[in-house]
Backbone as XML, in Angstrom:
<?xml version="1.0"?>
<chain id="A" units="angstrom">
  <residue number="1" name="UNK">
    <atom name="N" x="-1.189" y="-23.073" z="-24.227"/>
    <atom name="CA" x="0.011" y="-23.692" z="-23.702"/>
    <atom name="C" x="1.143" y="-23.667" z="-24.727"/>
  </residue>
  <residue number="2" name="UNK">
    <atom name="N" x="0.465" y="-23.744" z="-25.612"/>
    <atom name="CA" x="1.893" y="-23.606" z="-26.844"/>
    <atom name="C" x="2.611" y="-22.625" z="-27.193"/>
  </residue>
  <residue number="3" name="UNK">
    <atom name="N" x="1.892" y="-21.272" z="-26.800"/>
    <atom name="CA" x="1.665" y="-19.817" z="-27.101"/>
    <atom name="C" x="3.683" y="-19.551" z="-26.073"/>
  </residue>
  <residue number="4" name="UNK">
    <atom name="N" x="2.635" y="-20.313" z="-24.748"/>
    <atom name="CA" x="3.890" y="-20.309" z="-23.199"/>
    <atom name="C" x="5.170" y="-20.774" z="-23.461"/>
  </residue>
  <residue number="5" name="UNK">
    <atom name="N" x="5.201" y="-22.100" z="-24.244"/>
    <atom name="CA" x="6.141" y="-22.987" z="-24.763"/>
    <atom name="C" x="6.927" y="-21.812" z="-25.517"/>
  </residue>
  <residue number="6" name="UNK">
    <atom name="N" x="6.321" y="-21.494" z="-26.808"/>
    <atom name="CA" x="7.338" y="-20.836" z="-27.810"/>
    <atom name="C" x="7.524" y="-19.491" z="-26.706"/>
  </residue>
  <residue number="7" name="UNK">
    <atom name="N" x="7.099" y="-18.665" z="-25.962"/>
    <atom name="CA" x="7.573" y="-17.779" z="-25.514"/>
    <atom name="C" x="8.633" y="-18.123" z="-24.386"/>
  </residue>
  <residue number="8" name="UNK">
    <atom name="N" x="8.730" y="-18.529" z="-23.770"/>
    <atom name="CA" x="9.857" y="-19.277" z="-23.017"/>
    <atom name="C" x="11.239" y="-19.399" z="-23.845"/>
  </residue>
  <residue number="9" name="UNK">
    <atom name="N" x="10.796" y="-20.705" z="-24.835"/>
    <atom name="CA" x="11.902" y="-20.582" z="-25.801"/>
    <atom name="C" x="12.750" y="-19.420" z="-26.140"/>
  </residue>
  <residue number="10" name="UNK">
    <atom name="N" x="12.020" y="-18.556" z="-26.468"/>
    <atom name="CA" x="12.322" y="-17.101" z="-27.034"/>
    <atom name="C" x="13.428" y="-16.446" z="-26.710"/>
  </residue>
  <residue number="11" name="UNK">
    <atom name="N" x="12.788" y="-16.332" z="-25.184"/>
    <atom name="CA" x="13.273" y="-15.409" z="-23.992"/>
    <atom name="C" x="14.508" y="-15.574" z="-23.498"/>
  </residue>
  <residue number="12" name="UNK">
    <atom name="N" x="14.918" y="-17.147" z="-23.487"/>
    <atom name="CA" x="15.883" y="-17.683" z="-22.688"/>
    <atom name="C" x="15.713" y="-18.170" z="-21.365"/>
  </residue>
  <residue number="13" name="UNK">
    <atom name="N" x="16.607" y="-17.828" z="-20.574"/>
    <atom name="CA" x="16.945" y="-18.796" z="-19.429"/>
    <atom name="C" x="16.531" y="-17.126" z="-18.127"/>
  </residue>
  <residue number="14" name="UNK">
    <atom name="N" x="16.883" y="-16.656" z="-18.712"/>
    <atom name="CA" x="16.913" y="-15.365" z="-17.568"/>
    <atom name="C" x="15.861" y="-14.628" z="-17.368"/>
  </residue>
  <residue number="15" name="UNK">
    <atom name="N" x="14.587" y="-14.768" z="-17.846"/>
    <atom name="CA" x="13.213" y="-14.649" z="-17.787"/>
    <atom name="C" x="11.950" y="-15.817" z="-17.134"/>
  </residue>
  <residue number="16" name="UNK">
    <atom name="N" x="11.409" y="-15.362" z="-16.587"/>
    <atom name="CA" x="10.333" y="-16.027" z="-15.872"/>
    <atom name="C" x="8.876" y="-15.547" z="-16.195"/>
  </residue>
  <residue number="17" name="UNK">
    <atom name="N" x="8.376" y="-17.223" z="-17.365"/>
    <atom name="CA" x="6.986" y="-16.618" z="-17.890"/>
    <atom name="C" x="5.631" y="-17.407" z="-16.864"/>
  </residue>
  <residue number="18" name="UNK">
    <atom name="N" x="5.072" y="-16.486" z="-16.532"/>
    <atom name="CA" x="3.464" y="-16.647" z="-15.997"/>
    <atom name="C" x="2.282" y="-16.330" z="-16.851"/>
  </residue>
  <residue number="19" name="UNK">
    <atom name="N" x="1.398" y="-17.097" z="-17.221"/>
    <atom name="CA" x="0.482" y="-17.307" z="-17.693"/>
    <atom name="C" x="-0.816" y="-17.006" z="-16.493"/>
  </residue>
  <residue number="20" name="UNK">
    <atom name="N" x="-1.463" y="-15.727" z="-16.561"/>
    <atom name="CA" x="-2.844" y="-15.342" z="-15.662"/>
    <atom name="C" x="-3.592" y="-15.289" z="-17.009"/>
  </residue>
  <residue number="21" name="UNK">
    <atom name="N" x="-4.810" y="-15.862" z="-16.674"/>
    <atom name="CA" x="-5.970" y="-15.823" z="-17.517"/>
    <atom name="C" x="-5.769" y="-15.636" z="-18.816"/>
  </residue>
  <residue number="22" name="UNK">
    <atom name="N" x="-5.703" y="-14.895" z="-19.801"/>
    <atom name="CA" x="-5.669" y="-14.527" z="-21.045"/>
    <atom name="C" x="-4.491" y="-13.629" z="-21.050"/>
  </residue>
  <residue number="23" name="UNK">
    <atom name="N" x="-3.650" y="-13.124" z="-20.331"/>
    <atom name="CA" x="-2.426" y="-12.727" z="-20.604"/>
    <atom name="C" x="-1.203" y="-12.946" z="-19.434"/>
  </residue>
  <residue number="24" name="UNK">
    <atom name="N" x="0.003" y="-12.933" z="-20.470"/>
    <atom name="CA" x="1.380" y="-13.157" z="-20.139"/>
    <atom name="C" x="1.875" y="-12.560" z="-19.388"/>
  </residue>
  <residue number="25" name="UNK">
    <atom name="N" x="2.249" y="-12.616" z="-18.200"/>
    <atom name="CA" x="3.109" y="-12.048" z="-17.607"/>
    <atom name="C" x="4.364" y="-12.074" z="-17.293"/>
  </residue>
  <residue number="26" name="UNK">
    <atom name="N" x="6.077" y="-11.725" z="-17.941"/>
    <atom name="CA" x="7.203" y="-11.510" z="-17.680"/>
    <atom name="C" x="7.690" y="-11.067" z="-17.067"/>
  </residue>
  <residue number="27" name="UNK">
    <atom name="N" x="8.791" y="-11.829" z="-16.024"/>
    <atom name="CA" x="9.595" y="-10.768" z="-15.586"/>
    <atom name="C" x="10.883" y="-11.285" z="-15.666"/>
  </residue>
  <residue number="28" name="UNK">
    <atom name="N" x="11.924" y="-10.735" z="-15.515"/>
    <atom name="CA" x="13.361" y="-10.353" z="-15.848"/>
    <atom name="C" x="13.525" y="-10.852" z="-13.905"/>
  </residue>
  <residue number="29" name="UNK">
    <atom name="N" x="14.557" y="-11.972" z="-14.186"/>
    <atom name="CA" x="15.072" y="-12.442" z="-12.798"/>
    <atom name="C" x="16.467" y="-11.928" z="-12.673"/>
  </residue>
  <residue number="30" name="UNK">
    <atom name="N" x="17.290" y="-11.637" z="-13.873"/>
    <atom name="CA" x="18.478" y="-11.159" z="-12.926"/>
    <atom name="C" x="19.074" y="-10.159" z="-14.387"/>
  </residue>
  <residue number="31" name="UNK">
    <atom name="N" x="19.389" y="-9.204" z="-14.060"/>
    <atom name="CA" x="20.012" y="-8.212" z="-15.105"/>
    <atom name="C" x="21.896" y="-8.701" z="-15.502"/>
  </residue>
  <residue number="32" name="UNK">
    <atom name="N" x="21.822" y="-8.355" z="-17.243"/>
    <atom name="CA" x="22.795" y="-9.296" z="-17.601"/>
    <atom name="C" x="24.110" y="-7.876" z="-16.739"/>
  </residue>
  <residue number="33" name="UNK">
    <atom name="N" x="25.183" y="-8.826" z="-17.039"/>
    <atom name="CA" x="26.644" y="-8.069" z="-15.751"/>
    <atom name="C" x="26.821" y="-6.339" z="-17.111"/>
  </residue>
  <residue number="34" name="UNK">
    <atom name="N" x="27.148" y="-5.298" z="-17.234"/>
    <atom name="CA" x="26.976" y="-4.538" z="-17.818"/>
    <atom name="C" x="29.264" y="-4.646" z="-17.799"/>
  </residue>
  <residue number="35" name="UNK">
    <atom name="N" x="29.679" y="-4.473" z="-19.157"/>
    <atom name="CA" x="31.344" y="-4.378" z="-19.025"/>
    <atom name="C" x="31.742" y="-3.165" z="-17.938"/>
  </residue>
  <residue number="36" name="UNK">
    <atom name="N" x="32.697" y="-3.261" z="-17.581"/>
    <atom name="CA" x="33.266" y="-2.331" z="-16.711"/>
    <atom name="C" x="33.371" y="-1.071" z="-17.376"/>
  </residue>
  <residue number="37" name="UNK">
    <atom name="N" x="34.229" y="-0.855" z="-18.094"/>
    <atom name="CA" x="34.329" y="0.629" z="-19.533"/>
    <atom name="C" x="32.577" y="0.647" z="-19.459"/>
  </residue>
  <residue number="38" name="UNK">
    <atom name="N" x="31.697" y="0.508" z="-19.435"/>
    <atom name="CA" x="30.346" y="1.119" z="-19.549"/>
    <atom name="C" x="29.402" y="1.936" z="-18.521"/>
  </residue>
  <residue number="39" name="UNK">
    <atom name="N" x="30.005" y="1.035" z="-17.296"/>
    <atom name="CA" x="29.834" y="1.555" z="-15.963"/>
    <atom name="C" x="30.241" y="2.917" z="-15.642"/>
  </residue>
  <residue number="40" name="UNK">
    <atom name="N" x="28.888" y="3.335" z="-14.813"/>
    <atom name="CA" x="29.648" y="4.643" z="-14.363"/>
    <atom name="C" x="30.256" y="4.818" z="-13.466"/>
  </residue>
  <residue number="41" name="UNK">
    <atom name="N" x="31.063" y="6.277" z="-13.644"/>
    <atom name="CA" x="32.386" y="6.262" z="-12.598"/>
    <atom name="C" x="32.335" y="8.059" z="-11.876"/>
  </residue>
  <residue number="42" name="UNK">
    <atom name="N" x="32.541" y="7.749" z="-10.692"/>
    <atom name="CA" x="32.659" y="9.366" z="-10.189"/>
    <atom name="C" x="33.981" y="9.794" z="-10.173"/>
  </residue>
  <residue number="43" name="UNK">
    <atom name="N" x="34.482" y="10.189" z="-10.572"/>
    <atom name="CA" x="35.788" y="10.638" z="-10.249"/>
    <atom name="C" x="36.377" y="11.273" z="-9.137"/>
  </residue>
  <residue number="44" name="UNK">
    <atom name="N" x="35.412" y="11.970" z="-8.551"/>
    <atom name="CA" x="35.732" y="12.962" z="-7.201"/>
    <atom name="C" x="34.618" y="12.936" z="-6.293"/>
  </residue>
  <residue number="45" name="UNK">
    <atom name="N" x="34.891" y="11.518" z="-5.607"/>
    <atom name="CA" x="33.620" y="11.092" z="-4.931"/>
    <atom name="C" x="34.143" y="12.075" z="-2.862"/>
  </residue>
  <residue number="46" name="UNK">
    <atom name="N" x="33.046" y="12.686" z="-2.853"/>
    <atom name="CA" x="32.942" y="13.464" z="-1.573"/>
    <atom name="C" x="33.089" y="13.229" z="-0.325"/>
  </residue>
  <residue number="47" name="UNK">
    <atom name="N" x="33.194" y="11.850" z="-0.102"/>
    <atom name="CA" x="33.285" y="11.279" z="1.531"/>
    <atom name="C" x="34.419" y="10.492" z="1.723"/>
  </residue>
  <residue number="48" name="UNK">
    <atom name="N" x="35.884" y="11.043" z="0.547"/>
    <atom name="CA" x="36.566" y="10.500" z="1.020"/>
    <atom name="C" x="37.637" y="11.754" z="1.006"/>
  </residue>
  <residue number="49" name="UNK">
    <atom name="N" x="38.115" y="11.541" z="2.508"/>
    <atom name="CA" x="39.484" y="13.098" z="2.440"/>
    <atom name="C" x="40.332" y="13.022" z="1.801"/>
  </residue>
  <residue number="50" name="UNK">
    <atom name="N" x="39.941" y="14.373" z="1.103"/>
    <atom name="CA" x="41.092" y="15.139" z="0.205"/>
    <atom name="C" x="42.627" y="14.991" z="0.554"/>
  </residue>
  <residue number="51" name="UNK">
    <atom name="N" x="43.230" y="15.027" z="-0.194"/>
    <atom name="CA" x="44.867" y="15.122" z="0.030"/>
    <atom name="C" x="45.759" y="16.522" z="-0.361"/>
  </residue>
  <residue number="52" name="UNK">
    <atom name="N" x="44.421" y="16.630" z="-1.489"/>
    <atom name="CA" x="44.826" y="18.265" z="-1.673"/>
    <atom name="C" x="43.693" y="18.946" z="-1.847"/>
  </residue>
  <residue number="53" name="UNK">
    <atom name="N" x="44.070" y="20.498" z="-1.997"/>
    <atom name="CA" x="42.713" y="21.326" z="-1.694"/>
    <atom name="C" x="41.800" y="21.630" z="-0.702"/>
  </residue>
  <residue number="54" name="UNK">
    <atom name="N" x="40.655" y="21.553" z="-1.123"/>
    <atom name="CA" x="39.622" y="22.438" z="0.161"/>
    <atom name="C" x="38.489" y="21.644" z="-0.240"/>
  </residue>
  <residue number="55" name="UNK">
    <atom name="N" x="38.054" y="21.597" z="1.295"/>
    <atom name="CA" x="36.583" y="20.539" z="0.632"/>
    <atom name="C" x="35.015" y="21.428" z="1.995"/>
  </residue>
  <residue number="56" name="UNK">
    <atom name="N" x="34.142" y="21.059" z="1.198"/>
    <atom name="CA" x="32.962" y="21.715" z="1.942"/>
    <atom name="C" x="32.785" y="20.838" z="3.195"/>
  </residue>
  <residue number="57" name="UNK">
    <atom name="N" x="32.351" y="21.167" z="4.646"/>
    <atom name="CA" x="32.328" y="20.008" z="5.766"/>
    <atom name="C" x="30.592" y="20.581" z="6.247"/>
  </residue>
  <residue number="58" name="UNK">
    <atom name="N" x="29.739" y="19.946" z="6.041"/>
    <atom name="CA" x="28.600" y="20.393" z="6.323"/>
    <atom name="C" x="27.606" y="19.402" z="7.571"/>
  </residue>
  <residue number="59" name="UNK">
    <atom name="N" x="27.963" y="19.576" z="8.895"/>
    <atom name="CA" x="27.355" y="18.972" z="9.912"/>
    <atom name="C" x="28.542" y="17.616" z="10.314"/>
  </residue>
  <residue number="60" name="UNK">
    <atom name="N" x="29.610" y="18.074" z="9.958"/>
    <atom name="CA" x="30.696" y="17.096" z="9.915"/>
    <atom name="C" x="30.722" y="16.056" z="8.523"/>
  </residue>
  <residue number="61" name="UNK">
    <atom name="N" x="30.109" y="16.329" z="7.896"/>
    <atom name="CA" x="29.863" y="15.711" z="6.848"/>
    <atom name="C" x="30.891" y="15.984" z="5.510"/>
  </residue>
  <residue number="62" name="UNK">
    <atom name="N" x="31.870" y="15.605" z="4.769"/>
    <atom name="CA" x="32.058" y="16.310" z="3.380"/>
    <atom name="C" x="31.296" y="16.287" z="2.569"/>
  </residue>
  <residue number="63" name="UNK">
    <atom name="N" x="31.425" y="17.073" z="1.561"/>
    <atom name="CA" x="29.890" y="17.382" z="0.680"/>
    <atom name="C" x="30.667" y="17.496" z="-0.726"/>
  </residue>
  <residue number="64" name="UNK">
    <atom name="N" x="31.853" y="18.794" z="-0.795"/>
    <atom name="CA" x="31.947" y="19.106" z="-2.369"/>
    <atom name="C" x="33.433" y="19.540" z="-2.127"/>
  </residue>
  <residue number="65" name="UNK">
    <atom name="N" x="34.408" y="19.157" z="-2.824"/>
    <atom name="CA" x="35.541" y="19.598" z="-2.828"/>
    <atom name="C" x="35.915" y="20.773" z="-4.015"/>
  </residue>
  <residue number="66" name="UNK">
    <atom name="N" x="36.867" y="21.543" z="-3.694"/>
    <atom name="CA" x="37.270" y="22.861" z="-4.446"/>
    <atom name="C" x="38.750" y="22.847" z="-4.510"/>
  </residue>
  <residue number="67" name="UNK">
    <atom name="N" x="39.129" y="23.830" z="-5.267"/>
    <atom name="CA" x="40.509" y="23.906" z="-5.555"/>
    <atom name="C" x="41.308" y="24.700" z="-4.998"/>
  </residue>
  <residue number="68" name="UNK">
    <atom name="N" x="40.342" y="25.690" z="-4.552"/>
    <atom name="CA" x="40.945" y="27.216" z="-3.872"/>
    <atom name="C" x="39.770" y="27.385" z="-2.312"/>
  </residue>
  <residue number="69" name="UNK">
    <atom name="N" x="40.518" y="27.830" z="-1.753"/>
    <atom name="CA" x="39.764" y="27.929" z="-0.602"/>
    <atom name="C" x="38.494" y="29.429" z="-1.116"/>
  </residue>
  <residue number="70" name="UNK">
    <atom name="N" x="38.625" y="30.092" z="-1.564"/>
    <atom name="CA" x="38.077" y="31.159" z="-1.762"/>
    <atom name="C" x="36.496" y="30.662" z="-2.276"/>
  </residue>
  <residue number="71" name="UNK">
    <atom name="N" x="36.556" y="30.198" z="-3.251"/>
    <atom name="CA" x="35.090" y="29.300" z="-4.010"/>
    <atom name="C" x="34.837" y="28.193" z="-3.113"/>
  </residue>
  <residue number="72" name="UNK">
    <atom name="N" x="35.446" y="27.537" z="-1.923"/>
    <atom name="CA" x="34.693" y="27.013" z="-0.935"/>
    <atom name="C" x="34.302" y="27.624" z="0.519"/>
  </residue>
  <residue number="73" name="UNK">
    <atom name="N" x="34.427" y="28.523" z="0.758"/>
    <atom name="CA" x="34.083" y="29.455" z="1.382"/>
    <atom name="C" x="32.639" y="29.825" z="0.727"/>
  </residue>
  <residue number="74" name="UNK">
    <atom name="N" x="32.704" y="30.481" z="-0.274"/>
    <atom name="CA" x="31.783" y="31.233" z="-1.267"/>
    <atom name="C" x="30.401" y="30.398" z="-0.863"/>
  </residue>
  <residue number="75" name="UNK">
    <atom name="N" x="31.051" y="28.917" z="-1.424"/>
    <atom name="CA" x="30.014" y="27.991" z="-1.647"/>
    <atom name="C" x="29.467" y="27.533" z="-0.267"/>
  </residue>
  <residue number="76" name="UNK">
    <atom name="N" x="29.789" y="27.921" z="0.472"/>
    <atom name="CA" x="29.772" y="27.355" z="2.331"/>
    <atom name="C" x="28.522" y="28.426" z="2.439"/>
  </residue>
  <residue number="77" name="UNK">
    <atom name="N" x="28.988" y="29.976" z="2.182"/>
    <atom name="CA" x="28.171" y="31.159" z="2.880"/>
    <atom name="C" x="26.950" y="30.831" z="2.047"/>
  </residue>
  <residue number="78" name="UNK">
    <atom name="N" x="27.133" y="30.701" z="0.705"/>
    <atom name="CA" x="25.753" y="30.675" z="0.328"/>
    <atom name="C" x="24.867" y="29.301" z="0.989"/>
  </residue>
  <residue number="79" name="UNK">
    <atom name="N" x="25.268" y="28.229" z="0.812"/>
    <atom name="CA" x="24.469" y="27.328" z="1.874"/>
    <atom name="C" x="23.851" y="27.793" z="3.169"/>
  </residue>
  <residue number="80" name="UNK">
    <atom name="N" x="24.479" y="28.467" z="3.734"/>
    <atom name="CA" x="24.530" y="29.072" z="4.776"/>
    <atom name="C" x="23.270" y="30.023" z="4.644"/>
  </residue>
  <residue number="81" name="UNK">
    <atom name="N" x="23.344" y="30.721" z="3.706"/>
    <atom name="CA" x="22.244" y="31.595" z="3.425"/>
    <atom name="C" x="20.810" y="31.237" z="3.404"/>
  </residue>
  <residue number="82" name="UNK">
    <atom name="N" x="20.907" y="29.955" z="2.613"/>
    <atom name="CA" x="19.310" y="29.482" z="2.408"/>
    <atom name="C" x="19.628" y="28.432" z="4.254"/>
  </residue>
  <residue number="83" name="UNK">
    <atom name="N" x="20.262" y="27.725" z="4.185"/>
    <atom name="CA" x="19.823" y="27.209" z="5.787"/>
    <atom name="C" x="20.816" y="27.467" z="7.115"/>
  </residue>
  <residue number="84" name="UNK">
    <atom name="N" x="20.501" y="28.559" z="7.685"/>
    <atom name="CA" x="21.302" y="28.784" z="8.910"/>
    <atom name="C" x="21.381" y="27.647" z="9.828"/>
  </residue>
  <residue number="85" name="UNK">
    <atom name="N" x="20.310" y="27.138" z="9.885"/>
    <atom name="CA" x="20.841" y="25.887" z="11.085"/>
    <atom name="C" x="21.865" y="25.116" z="10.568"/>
  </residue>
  <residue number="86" name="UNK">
    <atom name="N" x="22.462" y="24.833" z="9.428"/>
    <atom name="CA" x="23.537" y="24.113" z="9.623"/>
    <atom name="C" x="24.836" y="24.423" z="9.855"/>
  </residue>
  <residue number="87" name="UNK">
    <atom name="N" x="25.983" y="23.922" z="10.202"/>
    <atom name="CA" x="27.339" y="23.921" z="10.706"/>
    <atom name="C" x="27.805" y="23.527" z="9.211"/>
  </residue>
  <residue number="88" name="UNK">
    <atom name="N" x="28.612" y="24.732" z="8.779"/>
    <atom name="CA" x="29.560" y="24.864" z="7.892"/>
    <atom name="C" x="31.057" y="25.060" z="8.120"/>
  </residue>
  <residue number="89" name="UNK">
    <atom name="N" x="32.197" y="23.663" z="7.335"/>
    <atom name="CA" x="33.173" y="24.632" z="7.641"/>
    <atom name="C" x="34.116" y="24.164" z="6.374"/>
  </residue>
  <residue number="90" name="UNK">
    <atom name="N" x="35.012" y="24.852" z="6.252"/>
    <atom name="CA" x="35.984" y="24.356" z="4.824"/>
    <atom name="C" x="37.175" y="23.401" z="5.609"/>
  </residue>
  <residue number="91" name="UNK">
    <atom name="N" x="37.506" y="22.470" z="5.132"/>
    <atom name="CA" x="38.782" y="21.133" z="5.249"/>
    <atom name="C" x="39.763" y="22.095" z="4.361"/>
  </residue>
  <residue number="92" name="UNK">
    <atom name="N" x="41.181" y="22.028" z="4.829"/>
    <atom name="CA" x="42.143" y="22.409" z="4.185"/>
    <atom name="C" x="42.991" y="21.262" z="4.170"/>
  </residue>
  <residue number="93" name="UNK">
    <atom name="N" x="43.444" y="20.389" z="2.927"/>
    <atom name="CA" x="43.667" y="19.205" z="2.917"/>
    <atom name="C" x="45.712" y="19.536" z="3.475"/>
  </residue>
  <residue number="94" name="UNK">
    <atom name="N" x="45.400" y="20.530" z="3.067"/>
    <atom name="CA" x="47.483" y="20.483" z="2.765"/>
    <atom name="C" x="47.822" y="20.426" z="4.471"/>
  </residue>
  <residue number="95" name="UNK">
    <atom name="N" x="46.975" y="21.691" z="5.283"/>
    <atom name="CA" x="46.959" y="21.675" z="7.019"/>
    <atom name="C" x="46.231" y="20.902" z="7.703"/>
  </residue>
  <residue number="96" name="UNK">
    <atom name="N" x="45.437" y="20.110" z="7.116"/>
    <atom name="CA" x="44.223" y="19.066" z="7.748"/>
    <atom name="C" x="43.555" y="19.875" z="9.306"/>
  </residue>
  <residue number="97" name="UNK">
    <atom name="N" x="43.002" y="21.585" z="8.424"/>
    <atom name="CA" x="42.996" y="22.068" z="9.656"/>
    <atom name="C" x="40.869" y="22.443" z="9.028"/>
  </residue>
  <residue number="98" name="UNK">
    <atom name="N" x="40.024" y="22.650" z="10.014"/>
    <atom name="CA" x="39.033" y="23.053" z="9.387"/>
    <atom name="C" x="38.149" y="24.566" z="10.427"/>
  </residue>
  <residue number="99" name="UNK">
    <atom name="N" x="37.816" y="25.002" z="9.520"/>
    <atom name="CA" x="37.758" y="26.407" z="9.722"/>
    <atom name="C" x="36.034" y="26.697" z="9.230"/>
  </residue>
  <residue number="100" name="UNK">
    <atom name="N" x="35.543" y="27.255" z="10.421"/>
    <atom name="CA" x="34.180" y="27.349" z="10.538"/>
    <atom name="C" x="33.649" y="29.084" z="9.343"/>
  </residue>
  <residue number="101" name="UNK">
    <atom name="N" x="32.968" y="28.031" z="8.662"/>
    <atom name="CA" x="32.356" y="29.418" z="7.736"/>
    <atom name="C" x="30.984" y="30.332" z="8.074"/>
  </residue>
  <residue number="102" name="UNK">
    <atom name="N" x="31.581" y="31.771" z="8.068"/>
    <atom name="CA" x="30.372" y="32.809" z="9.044"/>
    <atom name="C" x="29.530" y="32.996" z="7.974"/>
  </residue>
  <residue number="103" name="UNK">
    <atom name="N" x="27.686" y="33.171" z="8.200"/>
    <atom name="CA" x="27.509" y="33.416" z="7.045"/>
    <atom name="C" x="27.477" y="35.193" z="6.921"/>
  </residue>
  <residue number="104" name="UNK">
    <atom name="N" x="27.002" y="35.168" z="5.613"/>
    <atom name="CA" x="26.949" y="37.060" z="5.444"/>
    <atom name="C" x="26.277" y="37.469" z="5.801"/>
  </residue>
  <residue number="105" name="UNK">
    <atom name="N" x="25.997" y="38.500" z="5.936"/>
    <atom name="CA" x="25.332" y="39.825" z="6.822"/>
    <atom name="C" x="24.606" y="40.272" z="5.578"/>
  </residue>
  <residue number="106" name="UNK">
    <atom name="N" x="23.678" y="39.965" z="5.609"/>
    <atom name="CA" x="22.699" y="40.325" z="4.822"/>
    <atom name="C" x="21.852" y="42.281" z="5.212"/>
  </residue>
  <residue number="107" name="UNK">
    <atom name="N" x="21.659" y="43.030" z="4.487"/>
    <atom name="CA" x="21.065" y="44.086" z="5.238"/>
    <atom name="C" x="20.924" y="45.180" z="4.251"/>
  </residue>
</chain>
């Protein structure tokens, strides 16, 4: 019991100690807040429309945005390649127009 006492102490307030038979068991009840600057950050998060550029649309879905329509195209056919069942098409942010990508002719 004393062993429980000083380990408690130890730990603080944000840990929860259990005592089974001959050993301790800890666990962690709430993780401390981490600063904001440490957190991670996406910068070019995919499910939200572009304002500029070209973005991948896969089953109506956005997936990956590009800068040039040419490398999202590219990147459309090759998807396309490994899975034909899906519906590919490129978003053109400047015409908010979207344009169905064929895949290649393989042969």
């Amino acid at each position: 019991m004393i062993l429980m006492s000083v380990a408690v102490a130890c730990l603080g307030a944000h840990h929860h100690v259990r005592m089974t038979s001959t050993r301790i068991v800890m666990k962690t009840l709430h993780k401390p807040e981490q600063p904001e600057d440490l957190r991670p950050w996406n910068p070019q998060r995919a499910n939200i429309i572009p304002t500029e550029g070209f973005a991948m649309v896969v089953d109506g879905r956005l997936k990956a945005n590009f800068v040039d329509e040419e490398a999202a195209r590219a990147a459309g056919a090759e998807l396309l390649a490994r899975f034909p069942m899906l519906r590919v098409e490129v978003y053109n942010a400047e015409t908010r127009v979207r344009t169905k990508v064929e895949a290649l002719a393989t042969g």
